[in-house]
Structures are given as structure tokens and as C-alpha cells.
LORONU-912999 format. One record per residue (C-alpha): x, y, z; residue in one letter. Coordinates in Angstrom, 2 decimals. Example, Ala and Ser with C-alpha at 12.3 -4.5 7.8 and 13.67 -1.06 7.14 Angstrom:
% LORONU-912999
<px 12.30&py -4.50&pz 7.80&residu a>
<px 13.67&py -1.06&pz 7.14&residu s>
END
This chain:
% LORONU-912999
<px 22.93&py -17.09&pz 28.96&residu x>
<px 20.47&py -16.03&pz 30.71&residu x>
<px 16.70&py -15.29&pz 29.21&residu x>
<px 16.94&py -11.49&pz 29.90&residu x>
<px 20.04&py -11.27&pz 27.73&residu x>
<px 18.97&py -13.47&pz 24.98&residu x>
<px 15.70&py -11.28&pz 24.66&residu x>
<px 18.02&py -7.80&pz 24.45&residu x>
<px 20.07&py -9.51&pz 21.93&residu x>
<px 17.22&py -10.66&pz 19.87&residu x>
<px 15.51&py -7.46&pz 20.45&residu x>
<px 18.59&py -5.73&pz 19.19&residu x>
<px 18.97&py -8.08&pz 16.45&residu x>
<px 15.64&py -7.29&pz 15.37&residu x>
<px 15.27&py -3.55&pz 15.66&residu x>
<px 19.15&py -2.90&pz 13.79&residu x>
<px 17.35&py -2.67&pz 9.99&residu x>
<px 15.29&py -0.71&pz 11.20&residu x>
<px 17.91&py 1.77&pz 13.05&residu x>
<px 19.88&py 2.22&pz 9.69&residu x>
<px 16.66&py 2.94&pz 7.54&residu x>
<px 15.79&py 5.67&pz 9.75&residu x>
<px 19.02&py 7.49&pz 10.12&residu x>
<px 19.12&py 10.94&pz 8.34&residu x>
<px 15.14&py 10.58&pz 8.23&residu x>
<px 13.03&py 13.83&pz 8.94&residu x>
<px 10.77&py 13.04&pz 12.02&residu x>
<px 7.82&py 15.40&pz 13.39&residu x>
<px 6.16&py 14.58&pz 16.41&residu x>
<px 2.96&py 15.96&pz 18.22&residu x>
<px 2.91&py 16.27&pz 21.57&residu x>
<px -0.53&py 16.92&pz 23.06&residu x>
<px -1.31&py 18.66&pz 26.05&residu x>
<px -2.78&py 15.76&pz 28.19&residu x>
<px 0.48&py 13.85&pz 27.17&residu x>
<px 2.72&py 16.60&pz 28.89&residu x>
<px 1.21&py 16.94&pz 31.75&residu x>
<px 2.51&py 13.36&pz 32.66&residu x>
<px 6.15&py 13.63&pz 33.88&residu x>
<px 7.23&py 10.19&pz 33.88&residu x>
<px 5.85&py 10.29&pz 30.18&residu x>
<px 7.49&py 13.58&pz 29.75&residu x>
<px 10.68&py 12.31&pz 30.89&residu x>
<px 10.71&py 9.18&pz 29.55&residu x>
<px 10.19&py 10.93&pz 26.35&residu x>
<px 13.17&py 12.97&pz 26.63&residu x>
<px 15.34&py 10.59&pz 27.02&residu x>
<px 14.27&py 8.54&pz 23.69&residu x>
<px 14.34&py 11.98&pz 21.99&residu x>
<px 17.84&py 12.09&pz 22.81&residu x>
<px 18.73&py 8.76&pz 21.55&residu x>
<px 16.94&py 9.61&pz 18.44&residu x>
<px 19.03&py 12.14&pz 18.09&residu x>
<px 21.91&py 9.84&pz 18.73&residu x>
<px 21.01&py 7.58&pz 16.21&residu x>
<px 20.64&py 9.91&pz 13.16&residu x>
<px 16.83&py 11.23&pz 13.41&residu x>
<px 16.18&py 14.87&pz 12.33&residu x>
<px 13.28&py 16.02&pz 15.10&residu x>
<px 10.37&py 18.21&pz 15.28&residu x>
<px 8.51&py 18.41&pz 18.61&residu x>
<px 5.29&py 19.94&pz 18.21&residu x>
<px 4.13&py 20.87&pz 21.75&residu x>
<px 0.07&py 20.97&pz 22.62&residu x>
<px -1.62&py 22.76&pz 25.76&residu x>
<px -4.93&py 22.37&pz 25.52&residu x>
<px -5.69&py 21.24&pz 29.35&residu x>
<px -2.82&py 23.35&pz 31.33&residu x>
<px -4.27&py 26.59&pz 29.49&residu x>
<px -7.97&py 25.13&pz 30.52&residu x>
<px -6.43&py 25.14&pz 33.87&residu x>
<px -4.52&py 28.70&pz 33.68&residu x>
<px -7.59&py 30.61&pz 32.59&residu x>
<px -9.84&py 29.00&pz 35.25&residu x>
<px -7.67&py 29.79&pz 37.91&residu x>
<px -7.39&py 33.05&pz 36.63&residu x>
<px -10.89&py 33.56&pz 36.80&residu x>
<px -11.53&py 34.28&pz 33.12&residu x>
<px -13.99&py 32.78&pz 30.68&residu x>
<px -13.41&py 30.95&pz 27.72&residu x>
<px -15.35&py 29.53&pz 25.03&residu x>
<px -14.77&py 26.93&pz 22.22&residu x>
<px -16.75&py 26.77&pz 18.99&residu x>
<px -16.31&py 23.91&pz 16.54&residu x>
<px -13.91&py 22.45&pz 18.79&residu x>
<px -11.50&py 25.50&pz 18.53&residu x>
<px -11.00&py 27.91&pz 21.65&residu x>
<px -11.93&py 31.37&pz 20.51&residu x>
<px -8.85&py 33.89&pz 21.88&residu x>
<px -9.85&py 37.23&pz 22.61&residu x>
<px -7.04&py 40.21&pz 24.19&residu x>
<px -7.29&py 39.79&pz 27.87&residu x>
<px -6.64&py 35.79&pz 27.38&residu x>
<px -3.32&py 36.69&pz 25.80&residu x>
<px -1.32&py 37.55&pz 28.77&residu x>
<px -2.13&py 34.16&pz 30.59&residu x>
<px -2.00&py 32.66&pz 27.05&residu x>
<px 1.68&py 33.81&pz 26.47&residu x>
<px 2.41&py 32.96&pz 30.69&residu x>
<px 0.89&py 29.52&pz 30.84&residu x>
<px 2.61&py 28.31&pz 27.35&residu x>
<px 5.99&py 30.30&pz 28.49&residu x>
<px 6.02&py 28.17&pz 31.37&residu x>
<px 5.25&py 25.13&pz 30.09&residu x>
<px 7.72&py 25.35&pz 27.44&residu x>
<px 10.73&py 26.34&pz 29.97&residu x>
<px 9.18&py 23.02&pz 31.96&residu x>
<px 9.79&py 20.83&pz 28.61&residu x>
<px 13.30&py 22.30&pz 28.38&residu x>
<px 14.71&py 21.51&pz 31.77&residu x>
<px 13.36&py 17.81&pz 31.14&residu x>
<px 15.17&py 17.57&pz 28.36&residu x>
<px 18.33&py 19.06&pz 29.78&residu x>
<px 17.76&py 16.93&pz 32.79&residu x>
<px 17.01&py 13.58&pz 30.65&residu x>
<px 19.77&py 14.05&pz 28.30&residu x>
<px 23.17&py 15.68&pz 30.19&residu x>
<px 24.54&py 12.16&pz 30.51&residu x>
<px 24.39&py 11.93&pz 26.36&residu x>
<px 28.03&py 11.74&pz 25.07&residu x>
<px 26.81&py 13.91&pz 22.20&residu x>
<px 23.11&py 15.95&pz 23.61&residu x>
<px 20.64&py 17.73&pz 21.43&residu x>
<px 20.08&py 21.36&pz 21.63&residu x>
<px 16.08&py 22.02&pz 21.91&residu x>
<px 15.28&py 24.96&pz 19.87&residu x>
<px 12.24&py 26.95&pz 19.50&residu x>
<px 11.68&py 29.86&pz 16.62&residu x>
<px 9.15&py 31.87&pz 14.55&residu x>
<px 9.33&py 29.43&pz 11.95&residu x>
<px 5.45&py 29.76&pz 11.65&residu x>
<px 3.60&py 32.88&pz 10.50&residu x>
<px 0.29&py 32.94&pz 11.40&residu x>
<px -2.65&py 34.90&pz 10.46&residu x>
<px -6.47&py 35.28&pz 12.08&residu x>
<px -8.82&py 32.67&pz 11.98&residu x>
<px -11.35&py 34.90&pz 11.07&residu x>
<px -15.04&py 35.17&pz 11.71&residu x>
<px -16.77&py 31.41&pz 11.07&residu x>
<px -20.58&py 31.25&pz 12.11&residu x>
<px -20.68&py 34.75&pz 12.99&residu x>
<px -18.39&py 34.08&pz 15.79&residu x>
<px -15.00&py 36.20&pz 15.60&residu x>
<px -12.19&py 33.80&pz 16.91&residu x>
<px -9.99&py 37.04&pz 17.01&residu x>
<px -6.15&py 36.08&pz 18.65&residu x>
<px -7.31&py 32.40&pz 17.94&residu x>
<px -5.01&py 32.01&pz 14.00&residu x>
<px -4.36&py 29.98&pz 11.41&residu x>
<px -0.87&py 28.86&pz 9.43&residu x>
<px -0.50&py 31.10&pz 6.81&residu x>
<px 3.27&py 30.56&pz 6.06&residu x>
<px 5.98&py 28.09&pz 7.08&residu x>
<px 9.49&py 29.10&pz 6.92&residu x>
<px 10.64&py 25.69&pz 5.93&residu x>
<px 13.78&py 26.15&pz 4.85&residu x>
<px 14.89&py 28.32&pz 8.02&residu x>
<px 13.48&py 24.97&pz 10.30&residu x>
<px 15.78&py 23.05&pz 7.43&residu x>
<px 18.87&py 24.08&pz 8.45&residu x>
<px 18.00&py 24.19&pz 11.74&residu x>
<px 17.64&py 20.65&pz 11.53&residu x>
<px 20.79&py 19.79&pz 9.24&residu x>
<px 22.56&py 21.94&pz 12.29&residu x>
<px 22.40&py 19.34&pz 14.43&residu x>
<px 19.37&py 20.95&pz 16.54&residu x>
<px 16.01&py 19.19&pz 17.46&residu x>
<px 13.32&py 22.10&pz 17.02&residu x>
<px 10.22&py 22.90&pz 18.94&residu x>
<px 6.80&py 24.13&pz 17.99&residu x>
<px 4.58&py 25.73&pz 20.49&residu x>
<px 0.63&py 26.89&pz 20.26&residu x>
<px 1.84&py 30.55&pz 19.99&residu x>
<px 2.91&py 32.09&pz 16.64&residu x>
<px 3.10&py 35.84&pz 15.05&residu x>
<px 1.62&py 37.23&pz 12.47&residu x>
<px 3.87&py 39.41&pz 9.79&residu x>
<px 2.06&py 42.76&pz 11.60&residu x>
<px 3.59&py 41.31&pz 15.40&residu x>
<px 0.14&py 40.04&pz 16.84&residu x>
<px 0.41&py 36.74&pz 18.92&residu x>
<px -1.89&py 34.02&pz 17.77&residu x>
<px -3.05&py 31.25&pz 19.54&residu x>
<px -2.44&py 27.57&pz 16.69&residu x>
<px -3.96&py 24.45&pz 16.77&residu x>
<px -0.73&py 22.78&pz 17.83&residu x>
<px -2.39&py 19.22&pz 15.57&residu x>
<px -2.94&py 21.50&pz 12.62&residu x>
<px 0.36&py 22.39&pz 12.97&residu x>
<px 2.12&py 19.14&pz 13.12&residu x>
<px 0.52&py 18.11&pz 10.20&residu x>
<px 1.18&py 21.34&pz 8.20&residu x>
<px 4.91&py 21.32&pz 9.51&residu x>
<px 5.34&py 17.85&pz 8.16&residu x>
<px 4.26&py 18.46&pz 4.82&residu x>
<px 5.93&py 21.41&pz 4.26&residu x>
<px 9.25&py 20.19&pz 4.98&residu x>
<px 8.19&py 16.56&pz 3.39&residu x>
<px 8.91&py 14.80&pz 6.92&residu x>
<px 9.82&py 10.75&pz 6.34&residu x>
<px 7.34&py 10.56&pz 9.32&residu x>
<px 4.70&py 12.33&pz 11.13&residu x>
<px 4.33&py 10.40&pz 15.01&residu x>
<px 1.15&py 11.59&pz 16.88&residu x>
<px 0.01&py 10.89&pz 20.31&residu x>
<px -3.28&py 10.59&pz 20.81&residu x>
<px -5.81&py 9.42&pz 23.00&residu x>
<px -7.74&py 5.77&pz 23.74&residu x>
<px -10.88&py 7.18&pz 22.57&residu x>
<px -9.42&py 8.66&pz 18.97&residu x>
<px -7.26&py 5.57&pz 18.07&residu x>
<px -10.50&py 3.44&pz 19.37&residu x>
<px -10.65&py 0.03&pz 17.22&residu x>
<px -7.99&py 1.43&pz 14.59&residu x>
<px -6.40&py -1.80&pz 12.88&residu x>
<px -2.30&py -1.73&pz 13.21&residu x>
<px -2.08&py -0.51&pz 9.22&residu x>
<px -3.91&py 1.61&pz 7.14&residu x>
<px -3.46&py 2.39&pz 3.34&residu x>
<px -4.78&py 5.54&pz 2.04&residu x>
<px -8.24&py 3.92&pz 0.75&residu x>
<px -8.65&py 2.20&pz 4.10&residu x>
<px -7.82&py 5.59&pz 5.63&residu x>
<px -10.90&py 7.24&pz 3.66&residu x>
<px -13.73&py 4.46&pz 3.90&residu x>
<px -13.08&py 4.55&pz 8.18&residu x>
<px -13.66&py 8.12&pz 7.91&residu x>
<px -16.71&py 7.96&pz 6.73&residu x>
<px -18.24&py 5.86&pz 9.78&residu x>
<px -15.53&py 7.23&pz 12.76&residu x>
<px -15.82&py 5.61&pz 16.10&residu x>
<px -16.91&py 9.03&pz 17.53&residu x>
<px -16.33&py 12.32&pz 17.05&residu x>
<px -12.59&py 12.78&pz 18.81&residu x>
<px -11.61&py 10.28&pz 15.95&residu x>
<px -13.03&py 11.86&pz 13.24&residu x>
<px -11.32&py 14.93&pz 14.06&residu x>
<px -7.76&py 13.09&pz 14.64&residu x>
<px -7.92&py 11.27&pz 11.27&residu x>
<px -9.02&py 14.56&pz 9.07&residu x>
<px -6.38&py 16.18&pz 10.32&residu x>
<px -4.00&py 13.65&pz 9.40&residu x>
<px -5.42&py 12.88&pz 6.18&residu x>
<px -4.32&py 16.28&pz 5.06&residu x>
<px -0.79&py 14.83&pz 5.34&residu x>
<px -1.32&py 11.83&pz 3.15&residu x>
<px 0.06&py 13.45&pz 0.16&residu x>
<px 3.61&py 14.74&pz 1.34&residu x>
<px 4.43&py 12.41&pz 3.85&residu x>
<px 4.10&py 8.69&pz 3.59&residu x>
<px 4.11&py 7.63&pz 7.06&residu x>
<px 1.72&py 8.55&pz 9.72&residu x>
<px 2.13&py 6.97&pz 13.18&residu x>
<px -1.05&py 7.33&pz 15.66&residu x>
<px 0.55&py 6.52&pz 19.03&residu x>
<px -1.16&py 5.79&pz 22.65&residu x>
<px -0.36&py 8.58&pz 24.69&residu x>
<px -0.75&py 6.56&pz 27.87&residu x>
<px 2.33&py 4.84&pz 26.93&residu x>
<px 5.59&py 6.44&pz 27.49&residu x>
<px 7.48&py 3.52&pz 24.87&residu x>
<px 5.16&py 4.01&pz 22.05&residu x>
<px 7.54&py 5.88&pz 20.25&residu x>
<px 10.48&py 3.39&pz 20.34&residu x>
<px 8.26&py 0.32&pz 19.92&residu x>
<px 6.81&py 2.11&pz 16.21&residu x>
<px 10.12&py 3.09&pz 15.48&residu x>
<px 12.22&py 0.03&pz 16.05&residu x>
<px 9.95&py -2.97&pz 16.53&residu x>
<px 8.40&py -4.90&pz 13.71&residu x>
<px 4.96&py -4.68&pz 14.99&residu x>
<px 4.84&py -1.29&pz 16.32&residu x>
<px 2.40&py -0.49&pz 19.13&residu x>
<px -0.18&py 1.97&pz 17.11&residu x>
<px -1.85&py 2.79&pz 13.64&residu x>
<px 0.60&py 3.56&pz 10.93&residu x>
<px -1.09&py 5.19&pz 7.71&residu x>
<px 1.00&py 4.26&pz 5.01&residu x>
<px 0.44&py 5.88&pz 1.44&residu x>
<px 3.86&py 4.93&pz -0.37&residu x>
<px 2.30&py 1.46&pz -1.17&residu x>
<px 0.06&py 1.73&pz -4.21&residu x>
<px -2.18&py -1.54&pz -3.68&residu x>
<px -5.38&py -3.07&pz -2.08&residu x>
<px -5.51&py -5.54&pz 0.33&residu x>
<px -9.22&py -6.94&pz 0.55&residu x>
<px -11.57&py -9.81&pz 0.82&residu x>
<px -11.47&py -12.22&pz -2.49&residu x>
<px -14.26&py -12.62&pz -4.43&residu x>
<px -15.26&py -15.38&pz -7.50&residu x>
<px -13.69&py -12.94&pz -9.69&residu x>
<px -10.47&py -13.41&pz -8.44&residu x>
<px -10.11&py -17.04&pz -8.97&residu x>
<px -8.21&py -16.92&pz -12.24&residu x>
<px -5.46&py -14.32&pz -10.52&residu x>
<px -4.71&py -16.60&pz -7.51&residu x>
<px -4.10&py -19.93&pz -9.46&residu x>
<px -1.83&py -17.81&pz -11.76&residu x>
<px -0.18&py -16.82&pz -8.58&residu x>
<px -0.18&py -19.65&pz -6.90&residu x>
<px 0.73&py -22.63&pz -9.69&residu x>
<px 4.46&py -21.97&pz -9.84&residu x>
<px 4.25&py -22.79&pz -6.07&residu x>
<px 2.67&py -25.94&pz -6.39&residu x>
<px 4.75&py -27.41&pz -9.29&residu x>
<px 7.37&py -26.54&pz -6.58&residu x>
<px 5.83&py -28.58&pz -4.38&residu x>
<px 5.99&py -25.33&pz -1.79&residu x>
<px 2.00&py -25.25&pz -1.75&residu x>
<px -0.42&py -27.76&pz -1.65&residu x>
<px -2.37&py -28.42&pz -5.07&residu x>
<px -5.84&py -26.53&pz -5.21&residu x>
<px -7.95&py -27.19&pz -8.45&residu x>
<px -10.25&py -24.43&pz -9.51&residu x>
<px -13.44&py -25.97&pz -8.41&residu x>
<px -12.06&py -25.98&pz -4.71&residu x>
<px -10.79&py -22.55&pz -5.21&residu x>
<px -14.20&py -21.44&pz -6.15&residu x>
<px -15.68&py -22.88&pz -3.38&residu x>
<px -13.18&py -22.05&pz -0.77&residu x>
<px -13.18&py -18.45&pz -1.87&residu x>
<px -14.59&py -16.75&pz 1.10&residu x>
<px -11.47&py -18.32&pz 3.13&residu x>
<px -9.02&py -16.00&pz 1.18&residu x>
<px -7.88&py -12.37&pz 1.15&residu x>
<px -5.97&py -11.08&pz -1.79&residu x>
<px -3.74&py -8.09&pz -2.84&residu x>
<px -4.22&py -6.04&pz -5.56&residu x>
<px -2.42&py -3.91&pz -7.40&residu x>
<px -3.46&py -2.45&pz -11.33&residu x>
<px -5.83&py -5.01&pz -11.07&residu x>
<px -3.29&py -7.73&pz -10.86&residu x>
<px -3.03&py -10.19&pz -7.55&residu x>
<px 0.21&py -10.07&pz -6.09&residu x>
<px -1.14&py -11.60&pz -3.40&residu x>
<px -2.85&py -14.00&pz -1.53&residu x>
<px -3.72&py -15.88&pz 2.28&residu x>
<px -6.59&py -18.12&pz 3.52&residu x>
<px -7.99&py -18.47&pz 6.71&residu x>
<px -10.28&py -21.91&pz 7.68&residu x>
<px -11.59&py -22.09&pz 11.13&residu x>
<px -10.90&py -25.54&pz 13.10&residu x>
<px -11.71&py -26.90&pz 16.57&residu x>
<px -10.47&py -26.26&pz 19.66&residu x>
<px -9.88&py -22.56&pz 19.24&residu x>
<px -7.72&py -22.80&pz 16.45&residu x>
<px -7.49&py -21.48&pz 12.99&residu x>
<px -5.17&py -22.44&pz 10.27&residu x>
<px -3.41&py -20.11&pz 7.70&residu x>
<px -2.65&py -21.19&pz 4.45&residu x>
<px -2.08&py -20.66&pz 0.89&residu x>
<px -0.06&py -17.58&pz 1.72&residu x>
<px 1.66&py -16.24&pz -1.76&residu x>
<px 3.57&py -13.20&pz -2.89&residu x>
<px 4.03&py -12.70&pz -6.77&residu x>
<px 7.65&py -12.98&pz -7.31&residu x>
<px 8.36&py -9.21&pz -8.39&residu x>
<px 6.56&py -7.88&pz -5.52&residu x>
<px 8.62&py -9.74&pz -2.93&residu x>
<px 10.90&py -7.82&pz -0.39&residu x>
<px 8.13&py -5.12&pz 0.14&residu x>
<px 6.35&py -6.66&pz 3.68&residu x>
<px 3.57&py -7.92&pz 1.86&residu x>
<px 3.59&py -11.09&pz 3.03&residu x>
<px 3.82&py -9.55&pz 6.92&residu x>
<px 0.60&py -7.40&pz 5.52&residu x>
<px -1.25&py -10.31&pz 4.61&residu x>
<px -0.08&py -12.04&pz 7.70&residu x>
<px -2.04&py -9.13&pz 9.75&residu x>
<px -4.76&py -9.43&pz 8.03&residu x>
<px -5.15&py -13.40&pz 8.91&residu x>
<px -5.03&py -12.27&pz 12.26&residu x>
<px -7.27&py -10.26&pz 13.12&residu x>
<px -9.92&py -11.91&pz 11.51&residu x>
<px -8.41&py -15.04&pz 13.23&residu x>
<px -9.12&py -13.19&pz 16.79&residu x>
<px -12.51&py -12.25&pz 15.07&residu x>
<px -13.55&py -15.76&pz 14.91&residu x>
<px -12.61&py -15.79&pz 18.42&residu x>
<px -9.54&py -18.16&pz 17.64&residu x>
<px -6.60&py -18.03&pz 19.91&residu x>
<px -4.05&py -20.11&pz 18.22&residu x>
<px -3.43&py -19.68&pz 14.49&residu x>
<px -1.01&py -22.60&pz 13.35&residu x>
<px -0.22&py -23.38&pz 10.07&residu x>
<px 2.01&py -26.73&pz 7.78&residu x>
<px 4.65&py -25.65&pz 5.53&residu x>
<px 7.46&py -27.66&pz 3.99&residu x>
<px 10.18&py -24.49&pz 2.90&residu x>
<px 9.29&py -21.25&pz 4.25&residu x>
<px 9.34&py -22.44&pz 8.82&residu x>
<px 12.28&py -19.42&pz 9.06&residu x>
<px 9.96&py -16.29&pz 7.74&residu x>
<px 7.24&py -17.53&pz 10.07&residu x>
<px 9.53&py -17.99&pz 13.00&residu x>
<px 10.45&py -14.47&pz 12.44&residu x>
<px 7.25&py -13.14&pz 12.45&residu x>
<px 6.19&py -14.86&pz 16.01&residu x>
<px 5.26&py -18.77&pz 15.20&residu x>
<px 6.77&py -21.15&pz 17.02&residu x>
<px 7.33&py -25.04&pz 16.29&residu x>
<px 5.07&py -27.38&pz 17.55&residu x>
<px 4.88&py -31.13&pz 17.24&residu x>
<px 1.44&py -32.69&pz 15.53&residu x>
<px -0.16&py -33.18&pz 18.47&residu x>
<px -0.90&py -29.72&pz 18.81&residu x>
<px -3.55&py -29.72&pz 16.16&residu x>
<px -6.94&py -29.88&pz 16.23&residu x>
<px -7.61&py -33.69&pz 15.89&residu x>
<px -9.65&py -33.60&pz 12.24&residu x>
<px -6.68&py -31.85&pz 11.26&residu x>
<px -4.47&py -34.92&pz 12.72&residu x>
<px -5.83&py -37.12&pz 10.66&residu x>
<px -5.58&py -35.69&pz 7.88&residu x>
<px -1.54&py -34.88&pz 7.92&residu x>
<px 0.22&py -35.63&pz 4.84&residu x>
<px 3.79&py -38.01&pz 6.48&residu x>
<px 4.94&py -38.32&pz 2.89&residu x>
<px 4.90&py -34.16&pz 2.73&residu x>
<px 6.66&py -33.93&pz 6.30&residu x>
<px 5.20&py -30.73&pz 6.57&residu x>
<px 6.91&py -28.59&pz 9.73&residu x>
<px 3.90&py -27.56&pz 12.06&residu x>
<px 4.25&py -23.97&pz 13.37&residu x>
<px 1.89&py -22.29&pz 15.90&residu x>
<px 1.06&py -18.59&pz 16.87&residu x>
<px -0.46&py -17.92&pz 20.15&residu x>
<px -3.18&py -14.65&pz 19.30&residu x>
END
């Protein structure tokens, strides 16, 4: 067999779980402007709308225009201004307005047409006044007049439009209950959209500069203490926005827009390829401190009278401390990881522990990420680790097995023959 086909079959293998939990699941997705404009991306996208579709997924497209209207009133010779980061809409930019997202929208259709009429079963693409809008108002002293704001969602309309079998599309433009047009922040309305009709996920696209040194998970709490020192303003935007949608929907995705697979990969891949902002987990993962010595020799005894873990007495814990990060959860630690730097470039993981009830919930591939990155941060680029039982869950989760050779040499010396300890190794 060739090494193509065994990576498609482990690849398959690997995403199926993750193909079953989605199916049925309530999906919105924002699509911003700079991310349309792209037609391999647009394309591309079509197509893996389309087997979402196939595969179960209830969609909402939520469809941004920031730069092709930037372009449509310049070329049209009219001026436009933005305050606070909002364009303000007055009558004459309506006409254009309505054109430029008319266009764009009939654009997006014929993609999806084009991407999908060799589906056995394709999705219909729907648009609607599911959104009632009403005006922004005067902020500053500054009247934002056709520029609106959500005032009403008519979530159970997009509901069964959904359980129909149809994959439903936002666009900037939405009506007030009197018939004016209003220009929507298409963001704004992703995230509203999704908490109305409790989505199972909320996917944005965004740019390199908002998901700028964003770690691959974030719990609520984690969420909060980056927003209070963003890396730069486009951020801090993106993840307020967001935020609002902590409450109703308990996965947020923040996706690379310069890459067309993102959406697949954080679907169906164990890793994912962005940020996902997770609030349906209700625990801390964190540094240890001396305080927490008690709570991870309670965790981690049973382990060692199994022989699974290596025997730490309390004075080493209390002096190796700094090595380990915890979790914690009602003040209890469910568990635990160390990280101790070694020559050559390499670090070693150990002592990783999940409290018995708690298994089954990814922890342990939480804590995992957590060694790793601060591996990379103590410019490691192998992380290896000895374990006698538990090779199989590390195998899964990228290590590979490596004879003792491999190790640093201080760490050669030191290997336990009588333990026969399997040596696995993760290239960073």
C-alpha cells in the first residue's frame, strides 16, 4: 500500500468520531469580505459547504463586504466615512449599497451552484429577511443614519429553514419593520444569529493580524484575561464580538482566512488549524503552585502503587513544582503534567494524570497542549517522554517510538532496564 493511501485511510480513520458527533449539529459561519474576494477560497469553500451538507450539518453563511463596497463607492465617486470602526450609511450610498451587495451575493450563488451540481444530493442556498433591523442611531454626535443595528431575529422562521433541508445566507443588508434598508455589521450578526438559534458552533474567518499569537484553545477565563492586553486593536475587536457568544453557544472557531481548508481541518481533524473558544468545560488549566502539592499526590498515588507512574515523594514534588501544570475544577485537581528541560533540544513530559471520573473528556489532549507550547517556548524541538502502559494514547496524539539512543545522554544513564519503559518522541 502505498503511503498516500495509508495517510487517507488514517486520516479517515481519524476524522469518522468526529463526522458522527457533528451530524444534525447547527453550524454558523462568517464569511468576511476580504475572504470572498478570493475565488479559489470562495470555491473551495463551496464545495466543503456542500459536503457539510452531505454529512448532516445544519448551515448558516453569514456573508461580509467590507472591501468590495470600499471599492464600489470609490469607483462611484462617492465619499464615505467610518467612525468607531463602523461605516456611517447615509441615502445616496444606498443604491450602490443595495447594487454592490446584490451582486456579490448572485456571485456567491453561482459558486455554489457551480461547486456543488456534481453532489448526488446539493444544498439549496437561501437568503431571507430573517433579520429586522433598526438605526444605529446617533453615537458621538455623529448620525450613522442607513448604517443599523439587530433589533429582532426571526429564529424560528431560519429554524425551519434549516430542518428543510436548506443552507441559509445572511447578507450586510436588512429591513427595518417601517421597509428602510439598513446597512449590518455582517460579524455582529454572526454572532447574534448564533445565539439566537443556540448554534452547536459559531466558525469565523478572520485575519493573520486578529488571530495574531492566539493559543489553539481557549476557555472562557482565558478568553477574558487576553482581552484585557489584545495583540492590537483588529483583535480586540474580533474577540469582543465573539465573547458576546460565550453564553449560548459553546464552541467558537477563529479560522485563518488565507486558508481555503481551515474549515475541514477544525471540523474533522483532532488538532484543528485555529483558536477554538470552548465554554462547555467548567475548569482551569494553569501553572501549579506549592499549594497544590497535596491535590497532585492524591491524584497521582493510585498511579504509582500501579506502578503506571514513577514514585515522587512530597519533598521532590515541592521542589519540582514549577515543572508542572495542573487542572482545576471546584478547587479539586483533576489534573496534572510536568515539563523538565534536557540537552540537546529536548524536553521531557511526564507525570501526566487525569482523575479517574474526569477521564473521556480530552483532558489529557488539553494538558498535552499545554506541555507543548511551553516546550517550543523553551525553544525545545523534540518533546519525548518513558511510559510503561499508556505508548497507544500517545501514538495517537503524534509520538512516535524511538529506541534509547534518542535521548539526551544524562537522561541515558539514568534509564530504569528493570522498568522497560517504552521511549516515545514528538517532533515540535
Amino acid at each position: 500500500m502505498q503511503q498516500s493511501e495509508l495517510d487517507f485511510i488514517n486520516t479517515l480513520r481519524q476524522s469518522s468520531r468526529y463526522i458522527e458527533q457533528h451530524r444534525g449539529k447547527t453550524c454558523v459561519i462568517y464569511l468576511p469580505g476580504d475572504f470572498i474576494s478570493s475565488k479559489d477560497s470562495i470555491s473551495q469553500l463551496s464545495q466543503d459547504i456542500g459536503l457539510l451538507y452531505n454529512l448532516g450539518l445544519k448551515i448558516v453563511l453569514v456573508m461580509g463586504a467590507s472591501p468590495q463596497l470600499d471599492l464600489a463607492f470609490t469607483e462611484a465617486g462617492i465619499d464615505w466615512k467610518l467612525h468607531h470602526q463602523f461605516r456611517i450609511t447615509p441615502t445616496e450610498l444606498i443604491p450602490v449599497f443595495q447594487k454592490t451587495i446584490g451582486l456579490l451575493r448572485s456571485q456567491l450563488e453561482a459558486n455554489f451552484s457551480q461547486a456543488n451540481c456534481l453532489q448526488p444530493n446539493p444544498p439549496t442556498l437561501v437568503s431571507g429577511n430573517w433579520v429586522i433591523a433598526q438605526p444605529k442611531g446617533v453615537i458621538d454626535g455623529i448620525d450613522f443614519q442607513h448604517t443599523g443595528k439587530l433589533r429582532k431575529i426571526r429564529h424560528q422562521a431560519i429554524s425551519d429553514c434549516l430542518d428543510s433541508g436548506q443552507v441559509a445566507l445572511l447578507t450586510p443588508i436588512a429591513y427595518s419593520l417601517t421597509g428602510e434598508v439598513f446597512n449590518l455589521n455582517t460579524l455582529e450578526q454572526a454572532c447574534e444569529m448564533a445565539s439566537a438559534i443556540s448554534a452547536d458552533k459559531l466558525m469565523v474567518y478572520g485575519s493573520q493580524l486578529q488571530l495574531k499569537e492566539l493559543p489553539k484553545q481557549l476557555s472562557v477565563p482565558q478568553l477574558n484575561k487576553i482581552m484585557l492586553k489584545p495583540a492590537n486593536d483588529e483583535q480586540s475587536r474580533l474577540l469582543k464580538q465573539v465573547s458576546y457568544s460565550c453564553q449560548n453557544v459553546k464552541r467558537i472557531h477563529l479560522m485563518d482566512q488565507t486558508n481555503p481548508s481551515a474549515l475541514l481541518l477544525e471540523l474533522f481533524s483532532r488538532d484543528g488549524s485555529g483558536t477554538l473558544i470552548f465554554s462547555d468545560r467548567y475548569h482551569q488549566l494553569r501553572p501549579a503552585s506549592i499549594e497544590d502539592v497535596g491535590g497532585i499526590l492524591g491524584l497521582i498515588e493510585p498511579l504509582e502503587q500501579e506502578g503506571v507512574l514513577v514514585k515522587r515523594s512530597r519533598e521532590r514534588l515541592e521542589l519540582e513544582i514549577d515543572n508542572f501544570v495542573v487542572i482545576e475544577r471546584d478547587q479539586l485537581i483533576i489534573g496534572c503534567a510536568a515539563l523538565y528541560s534536557n540537552d540537546e533540544n529536548m524536553a521531557e513530559l511526564a507525570c501526566l494524570a487525569i482523575h479517574p471520573n474526569y477521564q473521556g473528556q480530552e483532558l489529557g489532549s488539553e494538558l498535552l497542549k499545554a506541555i507543548e507550547v511551553n516546550a517550543v517556548k523553551m525553544k525545545a524541538n523534540r518533546l519525548f517522554l518513558l511510559t510503561t502502559h499508556t505508548h497507544h494514547w500517545f501514538i495517537e496524539h503524534g509520538f512516535n517510538l524511538a529506541d534509547i539512543s534518542v535521548l539526551p545522554n544524562k537522561k541515558q544513564s539514568l534509564y530504569n532496564y528493570q522498568r522497560q519503559s517504552k521511549v516515545l518522541v514528538k517532533t515540535l
